[in-house]
C-alpha positions in Angstrom: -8.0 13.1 -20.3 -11.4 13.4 -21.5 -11.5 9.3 -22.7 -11.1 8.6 -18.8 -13.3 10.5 -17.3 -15.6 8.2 -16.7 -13.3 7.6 -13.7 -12.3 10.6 -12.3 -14.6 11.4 -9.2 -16.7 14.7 -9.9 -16.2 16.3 -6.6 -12.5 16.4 -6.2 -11.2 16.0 -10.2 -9.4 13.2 -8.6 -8.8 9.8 -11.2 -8.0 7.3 -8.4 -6.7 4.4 -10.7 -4.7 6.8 -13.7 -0.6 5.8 -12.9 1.5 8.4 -11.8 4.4 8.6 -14.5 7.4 7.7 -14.2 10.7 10.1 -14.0 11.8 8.7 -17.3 8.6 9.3 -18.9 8.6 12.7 -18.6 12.3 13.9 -19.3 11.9 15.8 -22.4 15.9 15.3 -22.9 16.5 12.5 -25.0 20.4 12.8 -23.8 19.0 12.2 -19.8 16.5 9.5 -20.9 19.4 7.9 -22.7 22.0 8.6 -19.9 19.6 7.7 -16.8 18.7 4.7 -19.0 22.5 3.6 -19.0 22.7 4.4 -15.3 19.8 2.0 -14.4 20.7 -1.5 -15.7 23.9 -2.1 -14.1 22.6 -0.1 -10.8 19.2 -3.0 -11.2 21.8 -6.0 -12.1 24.3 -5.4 -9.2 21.5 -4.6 -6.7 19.0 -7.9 -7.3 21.4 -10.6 -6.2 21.8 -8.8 -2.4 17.2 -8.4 -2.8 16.9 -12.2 -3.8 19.4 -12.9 -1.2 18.1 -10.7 1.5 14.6 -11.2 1.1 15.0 -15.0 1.3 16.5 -14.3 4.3 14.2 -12.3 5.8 11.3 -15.1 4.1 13.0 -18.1 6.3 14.3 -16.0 9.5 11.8 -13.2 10.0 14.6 -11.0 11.6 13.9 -7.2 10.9 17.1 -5.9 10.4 17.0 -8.1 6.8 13.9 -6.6 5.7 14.9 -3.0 6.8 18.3 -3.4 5.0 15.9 -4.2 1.4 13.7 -1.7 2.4 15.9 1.5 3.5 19.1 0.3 1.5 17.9 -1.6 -1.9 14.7 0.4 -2.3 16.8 3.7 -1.5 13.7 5.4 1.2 15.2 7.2 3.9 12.7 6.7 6.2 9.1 5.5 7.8 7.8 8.8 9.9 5.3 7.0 12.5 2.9 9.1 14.3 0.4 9.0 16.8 -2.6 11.1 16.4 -2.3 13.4 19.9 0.7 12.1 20.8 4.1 14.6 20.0 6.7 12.7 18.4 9.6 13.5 20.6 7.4 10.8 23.1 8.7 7.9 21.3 7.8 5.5 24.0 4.3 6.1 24.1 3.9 6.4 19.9 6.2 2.4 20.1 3.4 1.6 22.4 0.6 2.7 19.9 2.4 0.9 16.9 0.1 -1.9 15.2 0.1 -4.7 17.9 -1.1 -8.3 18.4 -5.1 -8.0 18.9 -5.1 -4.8 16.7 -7.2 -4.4 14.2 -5.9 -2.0 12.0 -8.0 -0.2 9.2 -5.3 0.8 6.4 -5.4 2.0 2.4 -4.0 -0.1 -0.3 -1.5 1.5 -2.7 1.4 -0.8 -3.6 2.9 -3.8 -3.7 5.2 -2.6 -1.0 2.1 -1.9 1.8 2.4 -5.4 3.4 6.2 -4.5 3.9 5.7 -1.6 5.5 2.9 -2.4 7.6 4.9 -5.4 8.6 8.0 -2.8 9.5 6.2 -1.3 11.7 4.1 -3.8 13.6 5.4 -4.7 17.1 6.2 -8.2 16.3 9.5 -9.9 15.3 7.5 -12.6 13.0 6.1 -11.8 9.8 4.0 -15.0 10.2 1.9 -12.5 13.6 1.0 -10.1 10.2 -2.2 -11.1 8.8 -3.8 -8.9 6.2 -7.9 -9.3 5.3 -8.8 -8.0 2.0 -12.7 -8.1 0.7 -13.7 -9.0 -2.4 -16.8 -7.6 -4.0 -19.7 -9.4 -1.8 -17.6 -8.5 1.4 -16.5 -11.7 2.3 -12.9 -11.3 3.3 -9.8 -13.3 2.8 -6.5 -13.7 4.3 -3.2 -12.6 3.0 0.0 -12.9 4.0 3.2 -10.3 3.5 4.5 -12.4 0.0 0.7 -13.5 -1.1 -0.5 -9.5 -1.0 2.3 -8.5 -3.1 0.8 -11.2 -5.7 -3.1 -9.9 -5.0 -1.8 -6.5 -5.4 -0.3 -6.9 -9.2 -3.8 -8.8 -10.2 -6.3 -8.3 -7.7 -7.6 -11.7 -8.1 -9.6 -13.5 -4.7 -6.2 -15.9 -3.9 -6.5 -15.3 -0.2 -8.4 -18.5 2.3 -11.5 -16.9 2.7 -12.1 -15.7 6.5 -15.0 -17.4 8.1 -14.5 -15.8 11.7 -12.2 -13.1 13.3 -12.1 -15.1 16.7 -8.6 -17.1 15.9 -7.0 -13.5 14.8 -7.0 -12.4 18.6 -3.2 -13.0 19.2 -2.0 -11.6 15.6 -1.0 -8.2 13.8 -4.4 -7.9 11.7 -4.0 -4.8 8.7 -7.7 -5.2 7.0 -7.4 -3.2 3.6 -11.2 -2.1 3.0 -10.8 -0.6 -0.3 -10.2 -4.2 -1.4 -7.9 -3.0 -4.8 -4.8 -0.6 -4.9 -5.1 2.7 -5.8 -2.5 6.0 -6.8 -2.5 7.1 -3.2 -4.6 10.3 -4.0 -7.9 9.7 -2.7 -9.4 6.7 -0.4 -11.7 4.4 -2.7 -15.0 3.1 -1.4 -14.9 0.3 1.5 -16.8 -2.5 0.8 -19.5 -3.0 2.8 -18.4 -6.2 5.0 -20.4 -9.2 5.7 -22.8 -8.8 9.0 -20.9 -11.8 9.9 -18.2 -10.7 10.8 -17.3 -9.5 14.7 -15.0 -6.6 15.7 -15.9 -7.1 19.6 -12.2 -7.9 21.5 -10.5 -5.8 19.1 -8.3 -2.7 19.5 -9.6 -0.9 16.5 -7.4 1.4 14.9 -6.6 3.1 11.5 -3.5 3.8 9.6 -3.3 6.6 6.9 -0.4 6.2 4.8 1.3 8.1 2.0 4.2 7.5 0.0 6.8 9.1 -2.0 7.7 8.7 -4.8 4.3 8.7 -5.8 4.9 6.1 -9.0 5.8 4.1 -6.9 1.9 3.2 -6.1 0.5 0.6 -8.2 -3.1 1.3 -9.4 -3.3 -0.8 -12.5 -1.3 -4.0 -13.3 2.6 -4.1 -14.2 4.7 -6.8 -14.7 6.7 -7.6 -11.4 9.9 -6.9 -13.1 9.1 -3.8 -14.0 7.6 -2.5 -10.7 11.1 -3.9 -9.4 13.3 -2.3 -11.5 12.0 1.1 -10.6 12.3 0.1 -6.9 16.0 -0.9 -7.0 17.1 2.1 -9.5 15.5 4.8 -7.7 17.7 7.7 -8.4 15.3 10.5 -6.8 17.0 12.7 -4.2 17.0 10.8 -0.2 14.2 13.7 0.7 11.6 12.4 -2.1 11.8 8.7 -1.0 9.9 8.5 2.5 6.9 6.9 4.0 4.3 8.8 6.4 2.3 7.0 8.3 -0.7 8.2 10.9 -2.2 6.2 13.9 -5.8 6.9 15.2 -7.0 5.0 17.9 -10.9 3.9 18.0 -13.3 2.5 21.0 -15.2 0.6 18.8 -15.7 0.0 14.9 -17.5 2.6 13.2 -17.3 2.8 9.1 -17.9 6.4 9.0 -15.6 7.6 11.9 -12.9 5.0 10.3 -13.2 7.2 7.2 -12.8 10.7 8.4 -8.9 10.1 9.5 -7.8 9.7 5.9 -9.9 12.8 4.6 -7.8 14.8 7.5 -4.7 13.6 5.7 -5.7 14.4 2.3 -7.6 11.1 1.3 -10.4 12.5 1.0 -13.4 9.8 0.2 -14.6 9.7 -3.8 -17.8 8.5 -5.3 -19.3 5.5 -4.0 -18.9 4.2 -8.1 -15.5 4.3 -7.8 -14.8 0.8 -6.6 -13.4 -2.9 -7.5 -15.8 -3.4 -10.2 -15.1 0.0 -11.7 -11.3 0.0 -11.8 -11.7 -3.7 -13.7 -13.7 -1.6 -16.3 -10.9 0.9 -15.8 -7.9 -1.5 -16.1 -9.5 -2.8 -19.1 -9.9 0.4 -21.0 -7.0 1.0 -20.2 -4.4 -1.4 -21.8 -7.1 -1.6 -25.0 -6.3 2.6 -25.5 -3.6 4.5 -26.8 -3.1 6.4 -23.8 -0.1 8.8 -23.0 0.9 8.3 -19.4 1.4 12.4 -18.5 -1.9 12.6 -16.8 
């Protein structure tokens, strides 16, 4: 769309914050739209007592099978491919080994309200409370985030996290530190924010984590209401092949922006203008919701 083109980076074409329609959306069969419509509501009502009752659960126990059974049986994805850059994946041992880990900083893109989830499906601890996640807001000062608090920071972006002062009492913890700082469709990696000098990366296992996911409207780049974002997770009708997350681990000696940035571009999140970042998408988000737009983009 030419009105939004403001946003869409010059060298790739790629609009980083337009939503990916939904299924519904773009059934030209009013019969199906009607039909799937019908399908939906009971499929939403039956499922949400077993989320409410599973995720509390999972809230007050930490035990992974809960979450997995909300994740893989609720939300309807058949699976998490992990994989270890240079490692084959028939040597599972060696790609569990790699898996984020206590003293592991892990450098990761921002999609959805369902990221901390998965990072925290994957991390080699038992307790969500060993999963930290450090966002920055525009000046580069980052704050702290648990599982539940980034789903709220990822539906309005606003600074609810304690800020982070040093990395030194993260040393023993799952640490996932979402540079972007804001979500985005899952098509391109935004701009990191420059950090603060304050901050140390020394004693750290620095890694990063490119992740994609399927189906793509599922990804979250402007506001929705929670109900609605949860109603398309638990009445996901799409084929068991289309629902899957792929995720990619690198391994780093030390903490360099640019080298960070270079394992997302090999799997097809390939950096955008420099513009293209928090302050921008506000403009964005803005536009927006005060437009007539039609969501085929």
């Amino acid at each position: 769309m030419e009105k939004f083109s403001s946003w869409r980076d010059k060298g790739t074409g790629i609009s980083p914050f337009m939503p990916v329609p939904l299924p519904l959306s773009q059934e030209k069969s009013a019969f199906k739209r009607t039909l799937l419509s019908v399908v939906k509501v009971p499929l939403f009502i039956i499922k949400l007592p077993f989320f409410i009752l599973f995720t509390l659960a999972y809230y007050i126990t930490s035990l992974k099978p809960l979450a997995n059974f909300v994740f893989f049986v609720l939300f309807g994805f058949k699976n998490i491919d992990f994989s270890v850059e240079g490692v084959k994946k028939s040597n599972i041992d060696v790609i569990n080994k790699n898996k984020p880990s206590p003293n592991d900083i892990i450098v990761a893109n921002y999609s959805s309200p369902i990221d901390g989830l998965i990072y925290a499906l994957v991390a080699n601890t038992y307790n969500w409370h060993n999963v930290k996640f450090l966002v920055p807001n525009q000046s580069g000062e980052l704050f702290e985030y648990s599982l539940w608090s980034l789903v709220n920071h990822s539906f309005d972006n606003s600074v609810s996290g304690s800020k982070v002062e040093s990395l030194s009492s993260y040393k023993n913890k799952v640490v996932f530190l979402l540079l972007e700082g804001t979500t985005s469709n899952n098509k391109a990696l935004l701009p990191f924010v420059p950090l603060s000098p304050n901050y140390n990366f020394d004693g750290f296992a620095v890694k990063t984590l490119v992740s994609k996911i399927s189906p793509g409207y599922l990804t979250m780049p402007i506001p929705v209401s929670k109900l609605g974002y949860l109603f398309e997770l638990l009445t996901n009708l799409n084929k068991l092949t289309l629902n899957y997350i792929k995720l990619k681990c690198y391994k780093f000696d030390k903490f360099e922006v640019v080298e960070l940035r270079k394992t997302f571009a090999l799997n097809s999140l390939n950096s955008i203008d420099k513009n293209l970042n928090i302050a921008e998408k506000q403009k964005f988000v803005a536009y927006y919701k005060n437009h007539d737009v039609k969501k085929t983009d």
